[in-house]
C-alpha positions as CSV (number, residue, x, y, z in Angstrom):
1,X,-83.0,18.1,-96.0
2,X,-80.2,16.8,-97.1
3,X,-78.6,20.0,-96.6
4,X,-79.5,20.3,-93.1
5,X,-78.1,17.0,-91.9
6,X,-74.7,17.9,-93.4
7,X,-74.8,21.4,-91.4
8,X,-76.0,19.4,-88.0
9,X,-73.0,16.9,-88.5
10,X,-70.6,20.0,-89.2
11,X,-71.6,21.4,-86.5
12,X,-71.7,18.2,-84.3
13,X,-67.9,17.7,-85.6
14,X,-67.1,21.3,-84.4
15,X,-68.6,20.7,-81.1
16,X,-66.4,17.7,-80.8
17,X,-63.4,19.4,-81.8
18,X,-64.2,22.2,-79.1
19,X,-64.6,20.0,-76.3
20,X,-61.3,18.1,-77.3
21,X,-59.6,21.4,-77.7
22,X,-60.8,22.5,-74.4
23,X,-60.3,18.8,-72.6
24,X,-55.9,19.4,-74.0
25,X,-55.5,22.8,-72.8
26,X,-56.9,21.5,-69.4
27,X,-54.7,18.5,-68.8
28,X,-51.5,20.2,-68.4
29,X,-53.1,22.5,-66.3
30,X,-54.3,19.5,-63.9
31,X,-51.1,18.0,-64.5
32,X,-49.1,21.3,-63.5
33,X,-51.8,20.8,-60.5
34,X,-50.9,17.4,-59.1
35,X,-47.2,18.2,-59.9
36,X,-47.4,21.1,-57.2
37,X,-49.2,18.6,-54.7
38,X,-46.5,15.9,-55.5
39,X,-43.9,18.5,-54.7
40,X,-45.6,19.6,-52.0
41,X,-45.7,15.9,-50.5
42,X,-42.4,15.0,-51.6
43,X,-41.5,17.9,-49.7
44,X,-42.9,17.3,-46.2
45,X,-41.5,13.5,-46.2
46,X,-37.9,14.8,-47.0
47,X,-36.4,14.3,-43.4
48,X,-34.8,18.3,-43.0
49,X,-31.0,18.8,-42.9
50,X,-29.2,17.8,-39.6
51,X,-27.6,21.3,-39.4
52,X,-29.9,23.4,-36.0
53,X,-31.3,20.1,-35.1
54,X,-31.0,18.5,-32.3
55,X,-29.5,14.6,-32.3
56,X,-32.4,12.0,-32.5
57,X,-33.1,9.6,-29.8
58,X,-33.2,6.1,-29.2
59,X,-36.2,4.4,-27.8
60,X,-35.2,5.1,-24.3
61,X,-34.6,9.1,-25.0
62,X,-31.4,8.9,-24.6
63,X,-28.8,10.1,-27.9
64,X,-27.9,7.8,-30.4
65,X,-24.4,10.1,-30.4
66,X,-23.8,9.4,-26.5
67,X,-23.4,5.6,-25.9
68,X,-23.1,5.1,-22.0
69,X,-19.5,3.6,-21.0
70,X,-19.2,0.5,-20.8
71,X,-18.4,-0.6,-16.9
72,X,-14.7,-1.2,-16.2
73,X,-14.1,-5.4,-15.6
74,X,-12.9,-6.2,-12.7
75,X,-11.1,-9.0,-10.5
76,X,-9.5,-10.1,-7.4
77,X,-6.3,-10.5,-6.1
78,X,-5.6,-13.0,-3.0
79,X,-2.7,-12.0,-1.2
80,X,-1.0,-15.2,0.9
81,X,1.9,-13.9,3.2
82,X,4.2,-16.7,4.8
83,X,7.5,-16.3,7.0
84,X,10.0,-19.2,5.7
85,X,13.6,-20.1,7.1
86,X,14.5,-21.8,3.6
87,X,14.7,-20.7,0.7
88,X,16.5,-17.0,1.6
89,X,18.6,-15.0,3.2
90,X,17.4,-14.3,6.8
91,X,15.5,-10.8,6.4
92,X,15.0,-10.4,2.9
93,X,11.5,-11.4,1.0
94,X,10.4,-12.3,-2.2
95,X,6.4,-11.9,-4.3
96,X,5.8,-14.7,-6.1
97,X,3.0,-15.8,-8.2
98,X,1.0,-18.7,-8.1
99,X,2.5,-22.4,-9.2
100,X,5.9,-20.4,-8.6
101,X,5.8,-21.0,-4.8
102,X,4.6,-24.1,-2.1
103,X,5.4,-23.5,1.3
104,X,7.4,-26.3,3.0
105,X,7.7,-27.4,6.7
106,X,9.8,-24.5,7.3
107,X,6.7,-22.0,6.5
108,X,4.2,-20.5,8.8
109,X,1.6,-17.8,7.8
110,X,2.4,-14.7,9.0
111,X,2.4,-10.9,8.6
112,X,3.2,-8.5,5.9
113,X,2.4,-4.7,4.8
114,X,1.5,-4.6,1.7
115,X,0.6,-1.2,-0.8
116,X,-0.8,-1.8,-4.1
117,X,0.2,0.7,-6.6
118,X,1.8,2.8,-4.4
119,X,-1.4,3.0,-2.1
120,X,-1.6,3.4,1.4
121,X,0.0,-0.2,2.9
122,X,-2.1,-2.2,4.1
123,X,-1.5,-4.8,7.2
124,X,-2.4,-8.6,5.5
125,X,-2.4,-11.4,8.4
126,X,-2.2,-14.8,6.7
127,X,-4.2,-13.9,3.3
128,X,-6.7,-10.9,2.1
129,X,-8.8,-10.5,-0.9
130,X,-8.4,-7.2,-3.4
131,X,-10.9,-6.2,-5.8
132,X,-8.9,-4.4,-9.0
133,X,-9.5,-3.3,-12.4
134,X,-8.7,-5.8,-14.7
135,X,-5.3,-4.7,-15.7
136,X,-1.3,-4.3,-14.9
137,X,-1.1,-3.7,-11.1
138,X,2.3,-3.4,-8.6
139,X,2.3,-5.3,-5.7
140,X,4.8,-4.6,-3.1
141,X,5.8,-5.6,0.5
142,X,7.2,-2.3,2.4
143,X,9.0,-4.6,4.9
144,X,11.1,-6.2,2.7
145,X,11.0,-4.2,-0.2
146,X,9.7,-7.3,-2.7
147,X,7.8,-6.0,-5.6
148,X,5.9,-8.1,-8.5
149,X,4.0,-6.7,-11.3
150,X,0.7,-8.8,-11.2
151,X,-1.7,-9.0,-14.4
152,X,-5.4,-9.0,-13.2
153,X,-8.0,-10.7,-15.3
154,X,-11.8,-9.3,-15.3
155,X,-13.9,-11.8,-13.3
156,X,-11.2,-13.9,-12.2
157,X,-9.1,-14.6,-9.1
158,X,-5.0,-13.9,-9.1
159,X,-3.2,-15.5,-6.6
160,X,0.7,-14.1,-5.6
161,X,2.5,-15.5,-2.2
162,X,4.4,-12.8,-0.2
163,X,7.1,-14.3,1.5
164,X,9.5,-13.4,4.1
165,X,12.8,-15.4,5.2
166,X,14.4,-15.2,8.7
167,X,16.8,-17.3,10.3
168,X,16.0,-21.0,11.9
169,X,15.7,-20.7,15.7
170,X,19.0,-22.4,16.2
171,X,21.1,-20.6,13.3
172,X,19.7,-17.4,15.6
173,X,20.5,-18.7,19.0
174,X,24.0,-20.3,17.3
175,X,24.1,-16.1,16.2
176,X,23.7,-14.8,19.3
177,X,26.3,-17.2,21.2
178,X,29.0,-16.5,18.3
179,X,28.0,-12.7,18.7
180,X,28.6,-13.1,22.8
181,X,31.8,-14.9,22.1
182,X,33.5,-12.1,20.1
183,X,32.2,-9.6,22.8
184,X,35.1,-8.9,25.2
185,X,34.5,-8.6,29.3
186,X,35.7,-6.1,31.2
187,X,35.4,-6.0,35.4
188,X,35.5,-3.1,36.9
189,X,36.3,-2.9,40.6
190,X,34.4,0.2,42.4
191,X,35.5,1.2,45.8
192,X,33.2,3.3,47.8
193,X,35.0,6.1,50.1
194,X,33.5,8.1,52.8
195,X,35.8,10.9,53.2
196,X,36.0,13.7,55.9
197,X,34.9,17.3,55.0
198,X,38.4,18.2,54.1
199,X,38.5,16.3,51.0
200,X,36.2,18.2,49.1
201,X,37.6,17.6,45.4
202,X,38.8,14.8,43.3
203,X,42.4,16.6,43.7
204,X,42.5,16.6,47.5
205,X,41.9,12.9,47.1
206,X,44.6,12.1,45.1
207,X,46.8,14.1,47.2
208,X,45.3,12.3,50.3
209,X,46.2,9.3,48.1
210,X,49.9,9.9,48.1
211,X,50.0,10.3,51.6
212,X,49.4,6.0,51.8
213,X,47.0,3.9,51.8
214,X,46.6,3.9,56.2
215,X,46.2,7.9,55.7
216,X,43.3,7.4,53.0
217,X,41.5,5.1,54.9
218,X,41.5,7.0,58.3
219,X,40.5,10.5,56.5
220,X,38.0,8.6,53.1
221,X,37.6,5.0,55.1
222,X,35.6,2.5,52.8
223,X,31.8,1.5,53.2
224,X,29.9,-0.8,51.8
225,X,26.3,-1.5,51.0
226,X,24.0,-2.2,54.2
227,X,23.4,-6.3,53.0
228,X,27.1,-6.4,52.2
229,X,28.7,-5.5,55.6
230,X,28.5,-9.0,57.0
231,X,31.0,-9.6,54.7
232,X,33.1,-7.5,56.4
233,X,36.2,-6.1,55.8
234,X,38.5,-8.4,57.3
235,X,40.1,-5.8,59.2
236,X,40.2,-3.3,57.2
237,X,39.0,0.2,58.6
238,X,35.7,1.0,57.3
239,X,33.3,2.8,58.1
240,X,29.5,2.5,58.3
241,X,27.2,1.2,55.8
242,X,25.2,3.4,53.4
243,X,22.8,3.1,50.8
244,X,24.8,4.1,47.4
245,X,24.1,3.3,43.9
246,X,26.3,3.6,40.2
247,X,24.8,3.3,36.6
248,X,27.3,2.8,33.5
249,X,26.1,3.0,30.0
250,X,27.8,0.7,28.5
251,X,26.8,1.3,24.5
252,X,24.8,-1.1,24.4
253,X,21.8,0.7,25.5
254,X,20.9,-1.3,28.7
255,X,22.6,0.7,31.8
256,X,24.5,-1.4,34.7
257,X,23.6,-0.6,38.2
258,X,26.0,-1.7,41.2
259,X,22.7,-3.2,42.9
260,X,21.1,-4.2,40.0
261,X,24.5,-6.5,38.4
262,X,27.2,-6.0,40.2
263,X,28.5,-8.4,42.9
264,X,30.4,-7.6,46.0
265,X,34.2,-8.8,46.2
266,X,35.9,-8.1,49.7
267,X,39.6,-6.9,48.6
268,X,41.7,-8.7,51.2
């Protein structure tokens, strides 16, 4: 009996050491099991190399790598043109920005052409509003050649004064009196001749012409305008009236006419 219960404990304690035999050569094989499933796992969370991908997206679709540009700021430029008789020389001009300039009594607004950047010019009358990228831009009046750099400021208004000088009205008028004064006058006497059909050329009248004064006048007698010939000529030999007319250029590039300017003068 006591022989048997020894065998059924050996054989008990074999059992045991079977099953824990068999229980440690199966953990590393369920251990080598979840390793693969952690690798596996770790592998499908591991974001994949950005090389053949395309860029992600932002919420909106749009790439992360392509930020939209940012607008440009912009401002405005208020252009005030005024026509001064102080302050220059008559006909020159001067940009100037604002605080730098206050027009006095001798101001007026006026007219100016003015190209930005070297735009096409554009005709301001008394003041004009530019929208421009905030920035450096050239301002410039093609009349009188004034030019100012102006500094624009994004959502803010640049004010510059274009002004022109010219001469007071009686500086101009004193001008044009001093101008008339140095201008020499010259009369010129005109004598209108009728001649015969013999004197054909201006060499048959000066030959008639040596021959006296009485033989001029009977073969080329003188004649005068038709509203002149009450005047008369005092008894000199004449002959009818006609309707004539001379033009002289005189340089200054407004012709004379005898009927327009002249004025008739009977030659005693």
């Amino acid at each position: 009996m006591r022989r048997t219960i020894l065998i059924m404990r050996l054989l008990a304690t074999l059992g045991l050491a079977l099953w824990l035999v068999g229980g440690t050569s199966s953990v590393p094989a369920s251990a080598q099991s979840e390793g693969e499933t952690t690798q596996q796992t770790v592998d499908e969370e591991t974001p994949p190399s950005d090389e053949g991908t395309e860029p992600e997206g932002n919420a909106t679709g749009e790439s992360t790598e392509e930020q939209a540009a940012e607008p440009v700021a912009t401002g405005t430029l208020t252009v005030l043109v005024y026509l001064c008789t102080t302050g220059g020389d008559a006909g020159t001009g001067a940009i100037v920005p604002a605080g730098e300039f206050s027009p006095d009594e001798s101001c007026t607004e006026s007219t100016a052409t003015i190209a930005i950047d070297g735009s096409e010019p554009t005709t301001v009358e008394g003041t004009a509003d530019f929208a421009l990228d905030a920035g450096t831009h050239t301002v410039t009046d093609t009349t009188t050649g004034a030019t100012l750099d102006v500094e624009i400021v994004g959502d803010e208004v640049t004010s510059v004064s274009v002004v022109a000088y010219a001469a007071a009205e009686e500086e101009a008028a004193a001008a044009e009196e001093s101008q008339a004064a140095e201008t020499p006058e010259t009369a010129i006497q005109l004598v209108k001749h009728d001649c015969a059909p013999v004197i054909q050329t201006n060499a048959d009248f000066v030959a008639l012409r040596q021959l006296g004064d009485l033989a001029t006048l009977v073969t080329c007698p003188v004649i005068t305008l038709p509203a002149d010939d009450d005047a008369g000529a005092n008894g000199a030999i004449n002959g009818e009236p006609a309707e004539f007319d001379f033009s002289f250029d005189t340089g200054s590039g407004d012709p004379q006419t005898l009927i327009g300017n002249a004025t008739f003068t009977q030659d005693t």
